[in-house]
N, CA, C and O atoms as a Tinker XYZ file with bonds, in Angstrom:
   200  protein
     1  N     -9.682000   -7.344000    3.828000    73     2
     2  CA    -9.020000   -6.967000    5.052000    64     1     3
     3  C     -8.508000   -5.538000    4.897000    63     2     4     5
     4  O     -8.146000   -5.194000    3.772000    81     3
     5  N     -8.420000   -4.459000    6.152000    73     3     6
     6  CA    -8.352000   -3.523000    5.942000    64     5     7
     7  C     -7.178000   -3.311000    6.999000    63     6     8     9
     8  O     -7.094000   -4.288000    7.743000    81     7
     9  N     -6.281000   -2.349000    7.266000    73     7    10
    10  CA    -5.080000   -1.872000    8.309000    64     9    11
    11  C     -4.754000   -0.549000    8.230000    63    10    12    13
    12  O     -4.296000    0.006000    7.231000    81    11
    13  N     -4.958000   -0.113000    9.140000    73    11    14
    14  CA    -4.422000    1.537000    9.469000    64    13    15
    15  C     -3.431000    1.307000   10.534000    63    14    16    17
    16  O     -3.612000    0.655000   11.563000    81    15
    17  N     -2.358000    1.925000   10.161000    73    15    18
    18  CA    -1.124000    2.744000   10.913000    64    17    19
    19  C     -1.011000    3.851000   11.251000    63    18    20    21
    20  O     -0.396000    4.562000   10.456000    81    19
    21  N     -1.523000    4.512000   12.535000    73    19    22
    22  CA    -1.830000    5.823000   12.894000    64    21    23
    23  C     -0.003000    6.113000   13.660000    63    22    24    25
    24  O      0.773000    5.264000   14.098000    81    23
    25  N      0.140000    7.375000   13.578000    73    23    26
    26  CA     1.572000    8.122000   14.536000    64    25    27
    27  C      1.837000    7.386000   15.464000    63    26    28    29
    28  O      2.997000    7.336000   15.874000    81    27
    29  N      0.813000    6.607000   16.052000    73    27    30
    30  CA     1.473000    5.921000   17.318000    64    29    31
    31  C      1.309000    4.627000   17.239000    63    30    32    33
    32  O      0.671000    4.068000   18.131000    81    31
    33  N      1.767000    3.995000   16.318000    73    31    34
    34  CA     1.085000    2.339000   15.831000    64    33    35
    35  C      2.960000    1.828000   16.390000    63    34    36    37
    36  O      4.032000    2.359000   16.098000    81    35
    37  N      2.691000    0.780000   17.144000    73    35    38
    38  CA     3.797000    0.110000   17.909000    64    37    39
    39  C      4.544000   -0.671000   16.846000    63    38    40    41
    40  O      4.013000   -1.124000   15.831000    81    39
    41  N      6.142000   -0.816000   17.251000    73    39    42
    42  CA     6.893000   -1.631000   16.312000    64    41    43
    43  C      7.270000   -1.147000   15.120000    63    42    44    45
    44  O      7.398000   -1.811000   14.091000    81    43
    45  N      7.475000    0.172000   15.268000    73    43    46
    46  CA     8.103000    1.484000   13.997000    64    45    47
    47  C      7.669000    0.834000   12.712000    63    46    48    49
    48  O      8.546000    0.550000   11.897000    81    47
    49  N      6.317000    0.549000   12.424000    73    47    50
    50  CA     5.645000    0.953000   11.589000    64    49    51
    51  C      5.446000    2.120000   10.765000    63    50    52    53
    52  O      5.713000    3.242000   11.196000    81    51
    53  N      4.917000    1.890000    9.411000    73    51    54
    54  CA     5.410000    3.484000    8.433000    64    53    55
    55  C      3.370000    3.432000    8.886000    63    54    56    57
    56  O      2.614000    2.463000    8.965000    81    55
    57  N      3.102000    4.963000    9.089000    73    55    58
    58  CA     2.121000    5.413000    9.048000    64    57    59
    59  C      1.169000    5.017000    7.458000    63    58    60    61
    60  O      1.775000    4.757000    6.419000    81    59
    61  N      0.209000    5.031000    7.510000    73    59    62
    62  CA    -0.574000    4.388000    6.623000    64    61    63
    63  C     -1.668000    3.720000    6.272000    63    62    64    65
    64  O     -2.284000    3.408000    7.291000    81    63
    65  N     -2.322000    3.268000    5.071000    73    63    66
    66  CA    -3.578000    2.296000    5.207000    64    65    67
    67  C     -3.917000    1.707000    4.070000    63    66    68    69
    68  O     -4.188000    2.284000    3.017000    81    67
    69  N     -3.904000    0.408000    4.294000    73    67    70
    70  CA    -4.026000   -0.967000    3.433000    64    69    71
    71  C     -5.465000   -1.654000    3.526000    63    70    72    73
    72  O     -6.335000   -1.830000    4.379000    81    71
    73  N     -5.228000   -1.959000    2.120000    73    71    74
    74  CA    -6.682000   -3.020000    2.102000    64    73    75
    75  C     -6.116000   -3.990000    1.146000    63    74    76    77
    76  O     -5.162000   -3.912000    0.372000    81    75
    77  N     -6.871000   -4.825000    1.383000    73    75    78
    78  CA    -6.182000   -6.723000    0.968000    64    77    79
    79  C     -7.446000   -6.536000   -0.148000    63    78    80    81
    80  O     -8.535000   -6.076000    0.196000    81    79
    81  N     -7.175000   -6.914000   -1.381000    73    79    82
    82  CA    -8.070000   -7.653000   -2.132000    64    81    83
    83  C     -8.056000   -9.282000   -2.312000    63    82    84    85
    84  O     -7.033000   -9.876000   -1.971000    81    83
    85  N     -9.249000  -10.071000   -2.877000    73    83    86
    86  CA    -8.914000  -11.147000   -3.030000    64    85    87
    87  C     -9.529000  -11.750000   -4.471000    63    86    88    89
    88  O    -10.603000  -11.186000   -4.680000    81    87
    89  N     -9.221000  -12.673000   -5.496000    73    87    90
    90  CA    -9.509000  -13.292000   -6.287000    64    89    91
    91  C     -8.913000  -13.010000   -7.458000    63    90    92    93
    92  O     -7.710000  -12.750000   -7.463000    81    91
    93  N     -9.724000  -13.015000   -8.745000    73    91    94
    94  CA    -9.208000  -12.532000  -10.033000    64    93    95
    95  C     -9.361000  -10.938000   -9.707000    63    94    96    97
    96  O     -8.426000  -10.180000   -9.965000    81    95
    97  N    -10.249000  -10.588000   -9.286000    73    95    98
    98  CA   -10.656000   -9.301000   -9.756000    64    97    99
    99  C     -9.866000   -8.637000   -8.802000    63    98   100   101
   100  O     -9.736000   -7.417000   -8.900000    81    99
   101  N     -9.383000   -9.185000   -8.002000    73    99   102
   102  CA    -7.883000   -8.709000   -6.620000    64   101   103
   103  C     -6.814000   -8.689000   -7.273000    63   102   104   105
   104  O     -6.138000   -7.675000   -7.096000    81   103
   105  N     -6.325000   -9.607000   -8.118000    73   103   106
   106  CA    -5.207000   -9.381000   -9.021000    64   105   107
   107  C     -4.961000   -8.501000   -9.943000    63   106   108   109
   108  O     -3.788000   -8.259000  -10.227000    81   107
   109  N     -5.964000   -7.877000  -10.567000    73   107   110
   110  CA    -6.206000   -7.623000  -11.535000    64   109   111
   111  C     -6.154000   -6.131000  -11.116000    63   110   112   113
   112  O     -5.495000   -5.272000  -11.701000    81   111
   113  N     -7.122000   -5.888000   -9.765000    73   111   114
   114  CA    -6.539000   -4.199000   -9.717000    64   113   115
   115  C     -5.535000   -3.948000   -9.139000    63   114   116   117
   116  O     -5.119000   -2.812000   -9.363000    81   115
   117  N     -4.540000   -4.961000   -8.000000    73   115   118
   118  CA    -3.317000   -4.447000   -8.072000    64   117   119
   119  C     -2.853000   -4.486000   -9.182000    63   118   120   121
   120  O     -2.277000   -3.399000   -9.230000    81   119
   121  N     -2.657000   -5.048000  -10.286000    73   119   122
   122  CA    -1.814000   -4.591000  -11.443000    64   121   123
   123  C     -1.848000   -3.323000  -11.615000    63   122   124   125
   124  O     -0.879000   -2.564000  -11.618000    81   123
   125  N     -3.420000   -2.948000  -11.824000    73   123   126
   126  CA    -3.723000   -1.621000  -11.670000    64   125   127
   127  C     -3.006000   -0.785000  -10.898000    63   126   128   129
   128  O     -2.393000    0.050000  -11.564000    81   127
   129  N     -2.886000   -0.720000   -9.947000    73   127   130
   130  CA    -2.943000    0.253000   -8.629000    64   129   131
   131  C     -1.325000    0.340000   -8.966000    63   130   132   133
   132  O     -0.874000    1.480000   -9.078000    81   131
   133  N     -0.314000   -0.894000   -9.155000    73   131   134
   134  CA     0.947000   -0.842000   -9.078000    64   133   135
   135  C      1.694000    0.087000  -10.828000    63   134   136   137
   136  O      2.796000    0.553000  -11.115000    81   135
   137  N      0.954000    0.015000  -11.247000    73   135   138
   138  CA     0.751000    0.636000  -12.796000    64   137   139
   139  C      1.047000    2.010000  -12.293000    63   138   140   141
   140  O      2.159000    2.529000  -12.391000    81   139
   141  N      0.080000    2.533000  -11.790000    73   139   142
   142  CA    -0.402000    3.952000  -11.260000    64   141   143
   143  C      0.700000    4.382000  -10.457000    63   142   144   145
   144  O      1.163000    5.510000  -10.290000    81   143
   145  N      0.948000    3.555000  -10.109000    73   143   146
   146  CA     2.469000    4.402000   -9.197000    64   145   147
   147  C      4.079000    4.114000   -9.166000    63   146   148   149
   148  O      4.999000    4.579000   -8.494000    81   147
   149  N      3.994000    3.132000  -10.208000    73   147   150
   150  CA     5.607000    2.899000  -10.710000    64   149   151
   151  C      5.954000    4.015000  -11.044000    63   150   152   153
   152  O      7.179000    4.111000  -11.120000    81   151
   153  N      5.278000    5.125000  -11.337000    73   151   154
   154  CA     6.335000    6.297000  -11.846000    64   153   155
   155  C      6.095000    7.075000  -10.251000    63   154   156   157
   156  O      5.885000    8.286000  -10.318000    81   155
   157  N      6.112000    6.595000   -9.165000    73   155   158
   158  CA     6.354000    7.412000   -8.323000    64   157   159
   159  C      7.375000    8.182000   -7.930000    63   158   160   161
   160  O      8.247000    7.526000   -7.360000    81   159
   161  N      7.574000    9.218000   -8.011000    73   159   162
   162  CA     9.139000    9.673000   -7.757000    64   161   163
   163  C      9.916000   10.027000   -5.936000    63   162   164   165
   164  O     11.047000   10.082000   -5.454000    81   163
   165  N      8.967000   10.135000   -5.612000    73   163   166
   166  CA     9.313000   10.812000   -4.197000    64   165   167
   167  C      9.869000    9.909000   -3.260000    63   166   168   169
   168  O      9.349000    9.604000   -2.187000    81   167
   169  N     10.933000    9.496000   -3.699000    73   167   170
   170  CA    11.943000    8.690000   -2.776000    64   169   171
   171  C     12.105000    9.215000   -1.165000    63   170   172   173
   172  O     12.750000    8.481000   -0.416000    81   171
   173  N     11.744000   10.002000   -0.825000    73   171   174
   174  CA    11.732000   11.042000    0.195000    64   173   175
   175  C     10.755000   10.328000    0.944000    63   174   176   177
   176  O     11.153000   10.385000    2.107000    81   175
   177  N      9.280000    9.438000    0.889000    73   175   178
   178  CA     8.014000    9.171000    0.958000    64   177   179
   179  C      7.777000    7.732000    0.660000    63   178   180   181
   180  O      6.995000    7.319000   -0.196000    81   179
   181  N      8.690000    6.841000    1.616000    73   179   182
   182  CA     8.716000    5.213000    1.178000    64   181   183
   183  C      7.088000    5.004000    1.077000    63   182   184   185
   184  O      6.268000    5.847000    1.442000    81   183
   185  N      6.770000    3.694000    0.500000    73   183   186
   186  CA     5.714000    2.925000    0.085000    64   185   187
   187  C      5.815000    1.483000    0.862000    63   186   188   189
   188  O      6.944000    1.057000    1.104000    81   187
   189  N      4.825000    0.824000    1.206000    73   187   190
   190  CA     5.156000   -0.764000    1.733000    64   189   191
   191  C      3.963000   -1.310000    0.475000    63   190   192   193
   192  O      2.933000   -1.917000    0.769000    81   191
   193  N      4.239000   -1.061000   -0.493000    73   191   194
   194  CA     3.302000   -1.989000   -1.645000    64   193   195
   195  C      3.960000   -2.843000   -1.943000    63   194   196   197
   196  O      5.151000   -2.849000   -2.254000    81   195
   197  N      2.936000   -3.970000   -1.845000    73   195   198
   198  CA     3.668000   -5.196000   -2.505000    64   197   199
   199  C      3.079000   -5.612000   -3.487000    63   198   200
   200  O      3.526000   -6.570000   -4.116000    81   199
């Protein structure tokens, strides 16, 4: 599954774009992906990762 949040996406939504993985190999690269950006610093620049 895929979701884009363009400037004018209703219900003050954060601009943006998501994709859903699914299975082992879905788990396995969010670990990844969430790895990669725990040192994000820019508090300035929220995230909706879950």
């Amino acid at each position: 599954m895929v979701w884009i949040n363009g400037r004018t996406t209703p219900g003050g939504r954060a601009m943006g774009v998501g994709i859903q993985f699914g299975g082992i190999e879905g788990a396995n690269l969010q670990k990844k992906i969430e790895s990669l950006i725990a040192g994000y610093t820019r508090a300035d620049q929220p995230t909706n990762t879950m």
